[in-house]
PDB file with one MODEL, atoms N, CA, C and O in Angstrom:
MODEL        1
ATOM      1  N   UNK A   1       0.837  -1.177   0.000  1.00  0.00           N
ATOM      2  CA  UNK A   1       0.000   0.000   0.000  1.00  0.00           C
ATOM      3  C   UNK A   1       0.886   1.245   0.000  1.00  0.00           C
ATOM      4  O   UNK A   1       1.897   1.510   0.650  1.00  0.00           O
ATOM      5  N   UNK A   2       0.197   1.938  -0.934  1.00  0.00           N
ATOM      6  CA  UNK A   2       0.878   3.750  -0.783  1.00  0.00           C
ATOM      7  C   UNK A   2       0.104   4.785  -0.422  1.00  0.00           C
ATOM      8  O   UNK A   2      -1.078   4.910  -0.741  1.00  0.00           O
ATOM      9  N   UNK A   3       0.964   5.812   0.476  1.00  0.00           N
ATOM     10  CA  UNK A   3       0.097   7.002   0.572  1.00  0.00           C
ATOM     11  C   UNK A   3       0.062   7.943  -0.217  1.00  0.00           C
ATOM     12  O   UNK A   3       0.499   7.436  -1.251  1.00  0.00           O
ATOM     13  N   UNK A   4      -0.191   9.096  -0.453  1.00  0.00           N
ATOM     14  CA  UNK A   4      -0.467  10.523  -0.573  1.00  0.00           C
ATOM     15  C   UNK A   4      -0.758  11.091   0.260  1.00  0.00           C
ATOM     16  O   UNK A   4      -1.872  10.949   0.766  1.00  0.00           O
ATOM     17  N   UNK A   5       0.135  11.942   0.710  1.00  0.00           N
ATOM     18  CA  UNK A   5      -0.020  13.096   1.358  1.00  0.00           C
ATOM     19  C   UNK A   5       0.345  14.472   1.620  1.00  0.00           C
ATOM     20  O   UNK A   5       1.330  14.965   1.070  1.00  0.00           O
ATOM     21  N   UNK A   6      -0.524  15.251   2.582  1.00  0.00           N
ATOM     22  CA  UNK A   6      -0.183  16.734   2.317  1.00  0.00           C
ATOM     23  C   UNK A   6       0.191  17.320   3.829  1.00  0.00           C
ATOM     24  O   UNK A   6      -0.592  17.140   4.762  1.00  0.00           O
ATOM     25  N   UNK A   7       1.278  17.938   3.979  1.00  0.00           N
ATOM     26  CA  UNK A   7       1.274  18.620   4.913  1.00  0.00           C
ATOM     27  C   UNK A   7       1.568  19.787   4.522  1.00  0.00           C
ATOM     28  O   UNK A   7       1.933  20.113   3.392  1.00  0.00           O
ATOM     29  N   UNK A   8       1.336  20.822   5.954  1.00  0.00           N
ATOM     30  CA  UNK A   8       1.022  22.056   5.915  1.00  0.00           C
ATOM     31  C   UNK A   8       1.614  22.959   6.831  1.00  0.00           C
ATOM     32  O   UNK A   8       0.946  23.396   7.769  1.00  0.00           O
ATOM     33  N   UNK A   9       3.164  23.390   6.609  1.00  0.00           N
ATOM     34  CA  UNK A   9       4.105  24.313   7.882  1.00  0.00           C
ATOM     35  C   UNK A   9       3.422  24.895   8.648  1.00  0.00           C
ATOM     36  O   UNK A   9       2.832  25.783   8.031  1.00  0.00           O
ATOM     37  N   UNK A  10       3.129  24.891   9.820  1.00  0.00           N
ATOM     38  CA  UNK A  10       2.663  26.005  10.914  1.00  0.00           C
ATOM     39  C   UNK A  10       3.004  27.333  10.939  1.00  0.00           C
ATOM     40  O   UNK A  10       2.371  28.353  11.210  1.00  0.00           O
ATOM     41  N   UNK A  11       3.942  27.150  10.658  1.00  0.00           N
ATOM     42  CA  UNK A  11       4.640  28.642  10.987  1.00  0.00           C
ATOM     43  C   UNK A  11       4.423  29.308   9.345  1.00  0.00           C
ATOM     44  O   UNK A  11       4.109  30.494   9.450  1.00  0.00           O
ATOM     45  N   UNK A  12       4.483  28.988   8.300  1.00  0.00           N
ATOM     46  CA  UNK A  12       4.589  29.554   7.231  1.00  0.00           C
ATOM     47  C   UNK A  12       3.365  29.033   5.902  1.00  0.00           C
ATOM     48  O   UNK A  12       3.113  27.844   5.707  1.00  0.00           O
ATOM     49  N   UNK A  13       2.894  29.866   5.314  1.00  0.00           N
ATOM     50  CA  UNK A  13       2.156  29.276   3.987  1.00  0.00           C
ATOM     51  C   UNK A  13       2.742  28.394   2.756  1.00  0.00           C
ATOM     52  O   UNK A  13       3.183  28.775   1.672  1.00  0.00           O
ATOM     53  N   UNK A  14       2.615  27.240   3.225  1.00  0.00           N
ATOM     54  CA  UNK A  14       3.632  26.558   2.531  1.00  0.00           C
ATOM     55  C   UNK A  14       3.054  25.066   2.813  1.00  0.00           C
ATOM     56  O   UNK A  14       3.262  24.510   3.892  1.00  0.00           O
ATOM     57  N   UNK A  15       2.316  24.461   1.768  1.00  0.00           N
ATOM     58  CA  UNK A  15       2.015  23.013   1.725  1.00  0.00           C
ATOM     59  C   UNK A  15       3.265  21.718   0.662  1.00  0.00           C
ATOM     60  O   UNK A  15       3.643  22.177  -0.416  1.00  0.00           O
ATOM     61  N   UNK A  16       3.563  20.878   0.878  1.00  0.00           N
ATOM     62  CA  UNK A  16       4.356  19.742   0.650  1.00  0.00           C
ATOM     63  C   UNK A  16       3.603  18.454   0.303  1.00  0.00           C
ATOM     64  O   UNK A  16       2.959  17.754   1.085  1.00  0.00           O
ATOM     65  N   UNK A  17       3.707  18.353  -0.405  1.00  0.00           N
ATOM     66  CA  UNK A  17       2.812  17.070  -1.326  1.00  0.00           C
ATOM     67  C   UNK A  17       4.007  16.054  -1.392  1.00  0.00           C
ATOM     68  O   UNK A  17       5.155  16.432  -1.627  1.00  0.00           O
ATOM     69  N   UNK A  18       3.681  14.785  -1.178  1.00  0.00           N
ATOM     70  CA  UNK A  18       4.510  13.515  -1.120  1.00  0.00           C
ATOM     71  C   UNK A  18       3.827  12.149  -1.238  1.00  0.00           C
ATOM     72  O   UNK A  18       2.639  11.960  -0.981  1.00  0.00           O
ATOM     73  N   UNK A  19       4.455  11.473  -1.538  1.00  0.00           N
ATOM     74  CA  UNK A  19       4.237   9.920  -1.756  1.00  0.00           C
ATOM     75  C   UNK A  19       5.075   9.170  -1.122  1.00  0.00           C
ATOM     76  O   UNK A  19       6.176   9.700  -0.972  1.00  0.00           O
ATOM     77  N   UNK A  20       4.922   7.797  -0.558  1.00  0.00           N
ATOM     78  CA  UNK A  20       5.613   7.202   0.460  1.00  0.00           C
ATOM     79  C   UNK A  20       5.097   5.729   0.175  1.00  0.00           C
ATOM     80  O   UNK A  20       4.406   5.563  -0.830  1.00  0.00           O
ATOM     81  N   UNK A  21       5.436   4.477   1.128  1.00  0.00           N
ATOM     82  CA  UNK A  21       5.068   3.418   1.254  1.00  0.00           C
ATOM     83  C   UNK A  21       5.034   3.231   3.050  1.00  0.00           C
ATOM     84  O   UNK A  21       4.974   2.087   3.499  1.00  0.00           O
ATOM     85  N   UNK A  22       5.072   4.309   3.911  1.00  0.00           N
ATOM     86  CA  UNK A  22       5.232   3.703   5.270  1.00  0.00           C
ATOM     87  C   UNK A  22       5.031   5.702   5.681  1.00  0.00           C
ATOM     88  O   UNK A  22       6.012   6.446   5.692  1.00  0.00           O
ATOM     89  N   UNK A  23       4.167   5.998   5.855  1.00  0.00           N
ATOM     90  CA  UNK A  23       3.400   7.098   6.358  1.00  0.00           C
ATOM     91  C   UNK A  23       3.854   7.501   7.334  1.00  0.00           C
ATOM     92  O   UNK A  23       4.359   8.623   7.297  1.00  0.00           O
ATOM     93  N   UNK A  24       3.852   6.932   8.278  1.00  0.00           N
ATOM     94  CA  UNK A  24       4.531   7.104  10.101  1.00  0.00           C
ATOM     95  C   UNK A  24       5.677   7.432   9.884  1.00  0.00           C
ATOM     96  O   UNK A  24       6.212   8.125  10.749  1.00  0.00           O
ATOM     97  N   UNK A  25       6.380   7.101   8.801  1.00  0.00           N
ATOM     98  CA  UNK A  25       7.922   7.183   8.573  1.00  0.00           C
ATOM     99  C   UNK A  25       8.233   8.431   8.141  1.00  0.00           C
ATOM    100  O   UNK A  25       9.130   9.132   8.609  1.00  0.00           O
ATOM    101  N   UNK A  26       7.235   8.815   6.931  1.00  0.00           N
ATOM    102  CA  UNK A  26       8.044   9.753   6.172  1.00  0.00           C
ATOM    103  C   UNK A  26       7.559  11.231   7.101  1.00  0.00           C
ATOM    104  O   UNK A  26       8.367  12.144   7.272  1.00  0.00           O
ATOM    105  N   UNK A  27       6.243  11.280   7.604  1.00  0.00           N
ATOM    106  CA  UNK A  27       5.923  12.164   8.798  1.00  0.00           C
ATOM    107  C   UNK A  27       7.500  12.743   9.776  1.00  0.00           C
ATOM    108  O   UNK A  27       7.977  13.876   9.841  1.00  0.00           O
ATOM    109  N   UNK A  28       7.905  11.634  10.330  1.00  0.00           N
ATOM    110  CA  UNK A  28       8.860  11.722  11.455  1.00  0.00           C
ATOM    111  C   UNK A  28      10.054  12.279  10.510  1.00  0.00           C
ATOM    112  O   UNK A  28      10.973  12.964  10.958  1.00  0.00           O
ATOM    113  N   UNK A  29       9.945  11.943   9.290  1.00  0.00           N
ATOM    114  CA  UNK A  29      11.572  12.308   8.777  1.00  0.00           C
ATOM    115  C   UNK A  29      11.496  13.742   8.492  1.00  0.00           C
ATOM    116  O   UNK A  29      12.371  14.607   8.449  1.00  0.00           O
ATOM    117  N   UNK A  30       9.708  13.791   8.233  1.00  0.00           N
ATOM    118  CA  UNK A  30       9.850  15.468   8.116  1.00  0.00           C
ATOM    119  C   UNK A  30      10.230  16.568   9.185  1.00  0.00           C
ATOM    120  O   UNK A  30      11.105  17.430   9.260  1.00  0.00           O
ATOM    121  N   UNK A  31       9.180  16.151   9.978  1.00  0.00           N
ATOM    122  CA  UNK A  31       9.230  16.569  11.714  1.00  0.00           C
ATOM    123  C   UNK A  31      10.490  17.131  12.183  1.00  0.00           C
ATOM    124  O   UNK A  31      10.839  18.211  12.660  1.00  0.00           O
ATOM    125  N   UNK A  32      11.307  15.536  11.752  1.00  0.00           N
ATOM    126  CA  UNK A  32      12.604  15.800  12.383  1.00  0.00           C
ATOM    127  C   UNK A  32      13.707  16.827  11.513  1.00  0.00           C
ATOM    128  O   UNK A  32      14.783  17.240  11.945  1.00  0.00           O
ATOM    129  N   UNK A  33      13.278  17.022  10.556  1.00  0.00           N
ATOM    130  CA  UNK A  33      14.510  18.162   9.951  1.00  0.00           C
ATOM    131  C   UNK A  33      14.774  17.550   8.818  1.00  0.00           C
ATOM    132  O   UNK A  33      14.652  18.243   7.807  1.00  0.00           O
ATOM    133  N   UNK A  34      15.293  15.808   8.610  1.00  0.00           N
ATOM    134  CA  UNK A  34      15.687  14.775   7.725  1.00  0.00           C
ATOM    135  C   UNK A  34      15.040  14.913   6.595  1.00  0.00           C
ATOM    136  O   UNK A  34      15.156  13.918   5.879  1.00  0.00           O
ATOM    137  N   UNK A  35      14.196  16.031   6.008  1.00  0.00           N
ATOM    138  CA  UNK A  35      14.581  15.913   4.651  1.00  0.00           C
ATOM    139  C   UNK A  35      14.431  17.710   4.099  1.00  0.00           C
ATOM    140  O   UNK A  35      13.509  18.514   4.237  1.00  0.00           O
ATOM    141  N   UNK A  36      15.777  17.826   3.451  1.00  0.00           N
ATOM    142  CA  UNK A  36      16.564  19.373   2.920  1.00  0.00           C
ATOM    143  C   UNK A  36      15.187  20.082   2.856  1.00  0.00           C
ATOM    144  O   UNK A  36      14.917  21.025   3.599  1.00  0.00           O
ATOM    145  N   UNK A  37      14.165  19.485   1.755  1.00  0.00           N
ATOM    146  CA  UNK A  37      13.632  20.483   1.194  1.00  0.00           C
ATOM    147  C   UNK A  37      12.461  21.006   2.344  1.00  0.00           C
ATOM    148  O   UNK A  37      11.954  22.120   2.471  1.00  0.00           O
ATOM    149  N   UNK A  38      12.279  19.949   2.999  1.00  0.00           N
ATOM    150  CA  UNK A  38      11.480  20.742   4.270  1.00  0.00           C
ATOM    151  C   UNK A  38      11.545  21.459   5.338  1.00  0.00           C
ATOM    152  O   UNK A  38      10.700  22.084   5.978  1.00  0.00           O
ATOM    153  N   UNK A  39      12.977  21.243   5.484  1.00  0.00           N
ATOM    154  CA  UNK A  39      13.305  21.199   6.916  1.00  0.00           C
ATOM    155  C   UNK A  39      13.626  23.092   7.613  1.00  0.00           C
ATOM    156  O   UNK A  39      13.629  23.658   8.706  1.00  0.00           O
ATOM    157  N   UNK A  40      13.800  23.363   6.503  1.00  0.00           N
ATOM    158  CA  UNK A  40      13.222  25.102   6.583  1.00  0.00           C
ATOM    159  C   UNK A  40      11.788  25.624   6.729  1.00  0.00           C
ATOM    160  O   UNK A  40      11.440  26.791   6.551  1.00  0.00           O
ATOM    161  N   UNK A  41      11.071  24.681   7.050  1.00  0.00           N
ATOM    162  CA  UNK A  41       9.400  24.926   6.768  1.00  0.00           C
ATOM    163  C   UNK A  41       8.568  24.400   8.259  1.00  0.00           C
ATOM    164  O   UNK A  41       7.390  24.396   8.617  1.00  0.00           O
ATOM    165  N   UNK A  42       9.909  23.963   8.900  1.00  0.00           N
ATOM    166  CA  UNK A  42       9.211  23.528  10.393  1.00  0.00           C
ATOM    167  C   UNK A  42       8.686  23.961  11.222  1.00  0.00           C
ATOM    168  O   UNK A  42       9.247  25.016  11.518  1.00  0.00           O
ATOM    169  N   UNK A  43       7.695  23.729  11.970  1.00  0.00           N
ATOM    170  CA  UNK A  43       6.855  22.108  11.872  1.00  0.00           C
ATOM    171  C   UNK A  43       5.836  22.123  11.194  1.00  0.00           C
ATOM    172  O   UNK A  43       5.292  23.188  10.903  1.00  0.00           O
ATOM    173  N   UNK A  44       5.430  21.097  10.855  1.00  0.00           N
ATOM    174  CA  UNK A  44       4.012  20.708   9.911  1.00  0.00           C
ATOM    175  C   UNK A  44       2.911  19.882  10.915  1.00  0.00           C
ATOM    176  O   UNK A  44       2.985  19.409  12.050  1.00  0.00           O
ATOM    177  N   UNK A  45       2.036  19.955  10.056  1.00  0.00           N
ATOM    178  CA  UNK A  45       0.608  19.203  10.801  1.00  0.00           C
ATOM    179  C   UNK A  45       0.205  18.295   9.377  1.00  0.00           C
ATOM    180  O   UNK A  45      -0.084  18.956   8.380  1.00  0.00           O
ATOM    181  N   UNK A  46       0.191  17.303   9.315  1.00  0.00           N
ATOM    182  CA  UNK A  46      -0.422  16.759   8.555  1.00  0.00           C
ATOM    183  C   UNK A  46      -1.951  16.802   8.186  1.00  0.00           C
ATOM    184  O   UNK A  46      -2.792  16.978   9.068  1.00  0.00           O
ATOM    185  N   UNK A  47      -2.321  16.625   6.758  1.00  0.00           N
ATOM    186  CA  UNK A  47      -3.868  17.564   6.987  1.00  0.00           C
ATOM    187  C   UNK A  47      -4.424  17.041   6.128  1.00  0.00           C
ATOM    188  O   UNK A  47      -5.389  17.740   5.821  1.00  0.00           O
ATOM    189  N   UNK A  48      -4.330  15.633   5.173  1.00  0.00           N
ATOM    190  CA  UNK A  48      -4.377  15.106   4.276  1.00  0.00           C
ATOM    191  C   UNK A  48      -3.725  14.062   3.954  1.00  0.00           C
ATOM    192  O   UNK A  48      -2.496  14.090   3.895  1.00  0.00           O
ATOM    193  N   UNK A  49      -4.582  12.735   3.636  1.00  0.00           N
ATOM    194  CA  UNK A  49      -3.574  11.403   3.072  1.00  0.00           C
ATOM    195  C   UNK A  49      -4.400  10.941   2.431  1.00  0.00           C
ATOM    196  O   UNK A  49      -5.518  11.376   2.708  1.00  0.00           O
ATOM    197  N   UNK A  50      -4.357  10.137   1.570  1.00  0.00           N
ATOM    198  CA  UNK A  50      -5.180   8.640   0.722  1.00  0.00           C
ATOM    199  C   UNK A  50      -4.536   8.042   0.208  1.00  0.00           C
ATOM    200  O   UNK A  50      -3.656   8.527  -0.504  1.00  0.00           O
ATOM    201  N   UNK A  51      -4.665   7.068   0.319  1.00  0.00           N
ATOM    202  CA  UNK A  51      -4.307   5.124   0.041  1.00  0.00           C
ATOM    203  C   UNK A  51      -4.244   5.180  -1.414  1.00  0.00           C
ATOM    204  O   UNK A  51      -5.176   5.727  -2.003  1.00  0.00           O
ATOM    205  N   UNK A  52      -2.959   4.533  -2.285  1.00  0.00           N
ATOM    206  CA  UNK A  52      -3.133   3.815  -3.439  1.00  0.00           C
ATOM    207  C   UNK A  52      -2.854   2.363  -3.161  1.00  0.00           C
ATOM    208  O   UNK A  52      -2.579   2.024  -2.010  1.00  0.00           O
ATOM    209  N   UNK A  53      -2.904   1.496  -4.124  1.00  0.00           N
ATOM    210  CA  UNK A  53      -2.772   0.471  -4.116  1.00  0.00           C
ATOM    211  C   UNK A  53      -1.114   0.305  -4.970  1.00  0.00           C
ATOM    212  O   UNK A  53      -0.341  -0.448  -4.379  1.00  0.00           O
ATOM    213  N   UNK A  54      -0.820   0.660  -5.684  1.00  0.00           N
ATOM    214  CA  UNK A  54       0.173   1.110  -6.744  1.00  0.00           C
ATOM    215  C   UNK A  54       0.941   2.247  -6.484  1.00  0.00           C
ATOM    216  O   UNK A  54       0.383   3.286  -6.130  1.00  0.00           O
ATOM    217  N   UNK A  55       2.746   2.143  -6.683  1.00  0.00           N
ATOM    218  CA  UNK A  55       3.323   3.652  -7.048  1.00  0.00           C
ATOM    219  C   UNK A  55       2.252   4.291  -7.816  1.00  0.00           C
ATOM    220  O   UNK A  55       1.461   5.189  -7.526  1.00  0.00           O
ATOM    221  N   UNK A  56       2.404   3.712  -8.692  1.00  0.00           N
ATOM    222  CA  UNK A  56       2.245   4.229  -9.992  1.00  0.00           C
ATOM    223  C   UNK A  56       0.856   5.115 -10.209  1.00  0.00           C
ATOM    224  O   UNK A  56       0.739   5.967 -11.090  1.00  0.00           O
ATOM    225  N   UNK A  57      -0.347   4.703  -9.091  1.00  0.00           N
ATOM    226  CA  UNK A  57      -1.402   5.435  -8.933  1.00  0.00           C
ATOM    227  C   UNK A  57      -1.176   6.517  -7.726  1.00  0.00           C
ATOM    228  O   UNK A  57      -1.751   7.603  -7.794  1.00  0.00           O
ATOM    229  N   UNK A  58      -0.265   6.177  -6.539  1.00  0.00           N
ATOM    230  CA  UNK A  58       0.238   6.997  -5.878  1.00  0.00           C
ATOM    231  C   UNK A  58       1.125   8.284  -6.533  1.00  0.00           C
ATOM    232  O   UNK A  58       0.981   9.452  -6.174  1.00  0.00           O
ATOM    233  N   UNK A  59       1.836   7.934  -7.312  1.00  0.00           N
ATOM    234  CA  UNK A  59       2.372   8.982  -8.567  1.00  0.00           C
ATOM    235  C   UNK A  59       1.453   9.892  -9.258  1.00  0.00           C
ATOM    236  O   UNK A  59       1.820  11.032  -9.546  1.00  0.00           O
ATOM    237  N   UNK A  60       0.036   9.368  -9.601  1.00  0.00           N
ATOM    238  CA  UNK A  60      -0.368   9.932 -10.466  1.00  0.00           C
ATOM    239  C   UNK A  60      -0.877  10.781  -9.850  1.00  0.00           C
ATOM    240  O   UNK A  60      -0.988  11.816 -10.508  1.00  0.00           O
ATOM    241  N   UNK A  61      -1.312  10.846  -8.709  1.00  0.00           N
ATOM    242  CA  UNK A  61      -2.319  11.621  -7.509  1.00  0.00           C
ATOM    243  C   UNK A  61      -0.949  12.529  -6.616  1.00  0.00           C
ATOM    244  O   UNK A  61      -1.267  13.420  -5.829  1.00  0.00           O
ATOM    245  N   UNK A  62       0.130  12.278  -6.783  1.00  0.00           N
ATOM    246  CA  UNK A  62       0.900  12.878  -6.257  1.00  0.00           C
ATOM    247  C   UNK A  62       1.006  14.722  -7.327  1.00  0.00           C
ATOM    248  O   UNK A  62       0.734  15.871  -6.981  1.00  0.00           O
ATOM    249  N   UNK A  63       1.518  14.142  -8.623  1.00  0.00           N
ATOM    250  CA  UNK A  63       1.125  14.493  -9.809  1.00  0.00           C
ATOM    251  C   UNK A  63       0.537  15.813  -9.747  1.00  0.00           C
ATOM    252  O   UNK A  63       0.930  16.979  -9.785  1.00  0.00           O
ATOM    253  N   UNK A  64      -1.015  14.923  -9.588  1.00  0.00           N
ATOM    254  CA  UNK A  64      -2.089  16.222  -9.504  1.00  0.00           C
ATOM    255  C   UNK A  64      -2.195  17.567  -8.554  1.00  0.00           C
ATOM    256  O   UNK A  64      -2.259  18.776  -8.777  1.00  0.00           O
ATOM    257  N   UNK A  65      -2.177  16.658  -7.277  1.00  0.00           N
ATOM    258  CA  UNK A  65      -1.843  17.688  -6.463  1.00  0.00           C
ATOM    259  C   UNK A  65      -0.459  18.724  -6.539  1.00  0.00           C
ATOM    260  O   UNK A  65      -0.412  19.661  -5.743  1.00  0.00           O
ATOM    261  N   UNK A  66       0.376  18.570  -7.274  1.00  0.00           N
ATOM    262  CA  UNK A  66       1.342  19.732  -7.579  1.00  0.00           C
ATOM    263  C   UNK A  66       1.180  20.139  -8.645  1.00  0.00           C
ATOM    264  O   UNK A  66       2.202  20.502  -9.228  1.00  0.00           O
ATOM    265  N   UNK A  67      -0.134  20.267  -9.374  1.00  0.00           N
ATOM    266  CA  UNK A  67      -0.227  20.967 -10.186  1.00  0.00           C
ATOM    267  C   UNK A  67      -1.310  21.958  -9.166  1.00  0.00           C
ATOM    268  O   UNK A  67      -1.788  21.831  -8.039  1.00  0.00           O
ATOM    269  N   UNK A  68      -1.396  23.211 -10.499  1.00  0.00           N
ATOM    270  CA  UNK A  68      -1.954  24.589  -9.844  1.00  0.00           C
ATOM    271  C   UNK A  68      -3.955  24.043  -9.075  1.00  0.00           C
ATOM    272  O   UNK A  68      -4.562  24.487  -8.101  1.00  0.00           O
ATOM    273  N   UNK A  69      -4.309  23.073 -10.000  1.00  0.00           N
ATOM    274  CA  UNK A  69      -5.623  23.146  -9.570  1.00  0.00           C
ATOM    275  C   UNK A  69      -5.303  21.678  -8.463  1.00  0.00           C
ATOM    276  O   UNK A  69      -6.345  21.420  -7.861  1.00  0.00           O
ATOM    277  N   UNK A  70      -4.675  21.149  -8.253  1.00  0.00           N
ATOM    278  CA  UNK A  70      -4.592  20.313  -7.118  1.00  0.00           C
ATOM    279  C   UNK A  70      -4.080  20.951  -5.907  1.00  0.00           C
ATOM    280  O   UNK A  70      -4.459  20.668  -4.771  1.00  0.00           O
ATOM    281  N   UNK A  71      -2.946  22.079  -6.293  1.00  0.00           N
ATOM    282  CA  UNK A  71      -2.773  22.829  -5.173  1.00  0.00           C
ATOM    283  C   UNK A  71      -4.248  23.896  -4.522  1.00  0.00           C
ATOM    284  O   UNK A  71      -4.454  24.049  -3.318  1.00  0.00           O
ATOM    285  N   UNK A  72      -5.080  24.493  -5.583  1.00  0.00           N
ATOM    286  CA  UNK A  72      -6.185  24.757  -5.077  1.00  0.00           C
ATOM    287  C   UNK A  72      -7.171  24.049  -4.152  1.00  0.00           C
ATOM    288  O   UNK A  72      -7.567  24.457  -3.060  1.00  0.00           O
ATOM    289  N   UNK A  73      -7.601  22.564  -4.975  1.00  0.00           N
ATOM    290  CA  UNK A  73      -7.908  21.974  -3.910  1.00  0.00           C
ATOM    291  C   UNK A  73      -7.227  21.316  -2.697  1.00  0.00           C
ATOM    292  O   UNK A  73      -7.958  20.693  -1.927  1.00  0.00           O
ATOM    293  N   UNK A  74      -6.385  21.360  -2.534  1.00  0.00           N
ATOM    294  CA  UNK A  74      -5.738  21.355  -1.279  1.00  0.00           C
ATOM    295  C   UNK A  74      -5.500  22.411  -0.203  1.00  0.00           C
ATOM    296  O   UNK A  74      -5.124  22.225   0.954  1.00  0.00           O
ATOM    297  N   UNK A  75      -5.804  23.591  -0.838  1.00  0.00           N
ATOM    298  CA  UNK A  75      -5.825  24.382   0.086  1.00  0.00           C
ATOM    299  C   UNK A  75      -7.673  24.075   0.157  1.00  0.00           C
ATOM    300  O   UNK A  75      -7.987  23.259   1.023  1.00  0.00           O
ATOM    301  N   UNK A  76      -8.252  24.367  -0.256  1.00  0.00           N
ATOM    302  CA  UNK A  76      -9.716  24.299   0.594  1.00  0.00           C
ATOM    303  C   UNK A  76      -9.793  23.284   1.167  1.00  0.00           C
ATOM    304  O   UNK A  76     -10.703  23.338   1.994  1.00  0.00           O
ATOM    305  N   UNK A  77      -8.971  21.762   1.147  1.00  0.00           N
ATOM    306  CA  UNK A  77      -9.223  20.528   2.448  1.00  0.00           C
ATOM    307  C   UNK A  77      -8.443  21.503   3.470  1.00  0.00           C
ATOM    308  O   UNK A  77      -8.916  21.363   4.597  1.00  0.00           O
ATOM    309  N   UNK A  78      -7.612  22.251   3.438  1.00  0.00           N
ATOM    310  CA  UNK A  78      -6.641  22.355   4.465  1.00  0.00           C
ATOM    311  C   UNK A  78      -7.721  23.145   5.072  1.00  0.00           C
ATOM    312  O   UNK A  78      -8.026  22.748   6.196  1.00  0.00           O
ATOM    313  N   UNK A  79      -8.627  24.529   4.474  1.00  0.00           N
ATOM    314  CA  UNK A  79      -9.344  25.311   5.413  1.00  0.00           C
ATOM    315  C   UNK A  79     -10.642  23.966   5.813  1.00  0.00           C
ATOM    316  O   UNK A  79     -11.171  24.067   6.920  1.00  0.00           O
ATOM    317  N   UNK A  80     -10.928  23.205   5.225  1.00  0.00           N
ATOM    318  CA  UNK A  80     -12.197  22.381   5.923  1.00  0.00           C
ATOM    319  C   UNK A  80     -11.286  21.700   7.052  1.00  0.00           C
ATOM    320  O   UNK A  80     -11.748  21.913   8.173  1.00  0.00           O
ATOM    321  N   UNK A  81     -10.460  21.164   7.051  1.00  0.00           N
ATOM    322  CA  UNK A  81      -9.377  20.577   7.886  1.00  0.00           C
ATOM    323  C   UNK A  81      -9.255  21.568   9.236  1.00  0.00           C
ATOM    324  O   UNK A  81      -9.093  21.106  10.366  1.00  0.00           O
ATOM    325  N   UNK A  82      -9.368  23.129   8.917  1.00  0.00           N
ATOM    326  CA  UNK A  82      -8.861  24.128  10.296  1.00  0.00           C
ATOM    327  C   UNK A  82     -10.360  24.026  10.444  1.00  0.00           C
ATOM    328  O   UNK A  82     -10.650  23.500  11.519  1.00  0.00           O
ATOM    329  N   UNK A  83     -11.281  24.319   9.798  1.00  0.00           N
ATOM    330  CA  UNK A  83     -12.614  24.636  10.398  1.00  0.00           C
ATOM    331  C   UNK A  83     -13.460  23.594  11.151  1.00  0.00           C
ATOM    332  O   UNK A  83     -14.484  23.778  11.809  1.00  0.00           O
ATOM    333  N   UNK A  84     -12.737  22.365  10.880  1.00  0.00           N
ATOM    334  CA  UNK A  84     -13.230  21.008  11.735  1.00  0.00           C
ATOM    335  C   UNK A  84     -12.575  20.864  12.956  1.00  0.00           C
ATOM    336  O   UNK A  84     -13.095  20.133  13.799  1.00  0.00           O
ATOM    337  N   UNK A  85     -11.216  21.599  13.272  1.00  0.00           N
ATOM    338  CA  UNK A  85     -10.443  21.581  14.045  1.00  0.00           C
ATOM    339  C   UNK A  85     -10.709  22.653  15.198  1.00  0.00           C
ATOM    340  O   UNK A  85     -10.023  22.843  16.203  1.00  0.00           O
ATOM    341  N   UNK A  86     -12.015  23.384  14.755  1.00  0.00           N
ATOM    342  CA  UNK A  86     -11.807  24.670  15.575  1.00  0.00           C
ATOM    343  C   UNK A  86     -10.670  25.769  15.605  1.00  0.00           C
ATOM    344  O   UNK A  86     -10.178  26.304  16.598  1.00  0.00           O
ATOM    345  N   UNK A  87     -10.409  25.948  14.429  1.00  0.00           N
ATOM    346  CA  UNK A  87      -9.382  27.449  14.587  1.00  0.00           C
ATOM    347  C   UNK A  87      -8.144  27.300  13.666  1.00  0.00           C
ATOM    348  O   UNK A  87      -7.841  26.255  13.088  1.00  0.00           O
ATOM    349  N   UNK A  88      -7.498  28.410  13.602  1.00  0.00           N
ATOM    350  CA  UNK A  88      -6.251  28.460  12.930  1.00  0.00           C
ATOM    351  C   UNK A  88      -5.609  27.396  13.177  1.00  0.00           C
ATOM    352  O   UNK A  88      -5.918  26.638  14.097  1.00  0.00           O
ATOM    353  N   UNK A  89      -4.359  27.153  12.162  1.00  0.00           N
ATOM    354  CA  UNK A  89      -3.295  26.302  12.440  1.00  0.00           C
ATOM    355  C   UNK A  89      -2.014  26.981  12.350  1.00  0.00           C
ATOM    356  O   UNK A  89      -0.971  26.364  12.568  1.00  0.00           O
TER     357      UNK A  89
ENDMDL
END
């Protein structure tokens, strides 16, 4: 199984789209600093994931979301995401 997912810096406007095979993992590597391109963007909240069965469908959905209208909808899960949460993030 693969994920997709999105996190979202706290401190800064700045979402990160990724693909993985072990979720818990790639979370902590972010968290922790362990990977370059994030690690200026710390900390994140995760705010978004879904299951492929396949890279290769995990790719394609990775894909989308870094394009301009996947980044759109990702920002409106992220505000349904704060507004379910009760408040800013």
């Amino acid at each position: 199984m693969y994920y997709v997912y999105a996190i979202k810096s706290i401190n800064k406007s700045w979402i990160y789209v990724g693909m993985t095979d072990n979720l818990n993992r790639r979370i902590l590597q972010h968290q922790t600093g362990a990977n370059k391109s994030t690690k200026p963007y710390l900390p994140f909240i995760l705010f978004y994931s879904e299951t492929a069965n396949t890279s290769l469908e995990a790719r394609a959905r990775e894909i989308y979301f870094k394009t301009a209208a996947g980044k759109r909808r990702l920002y409106k899960i992220f505000e349904a995401f704060v507004a379910a949460n009760d408040g800013p993030v």
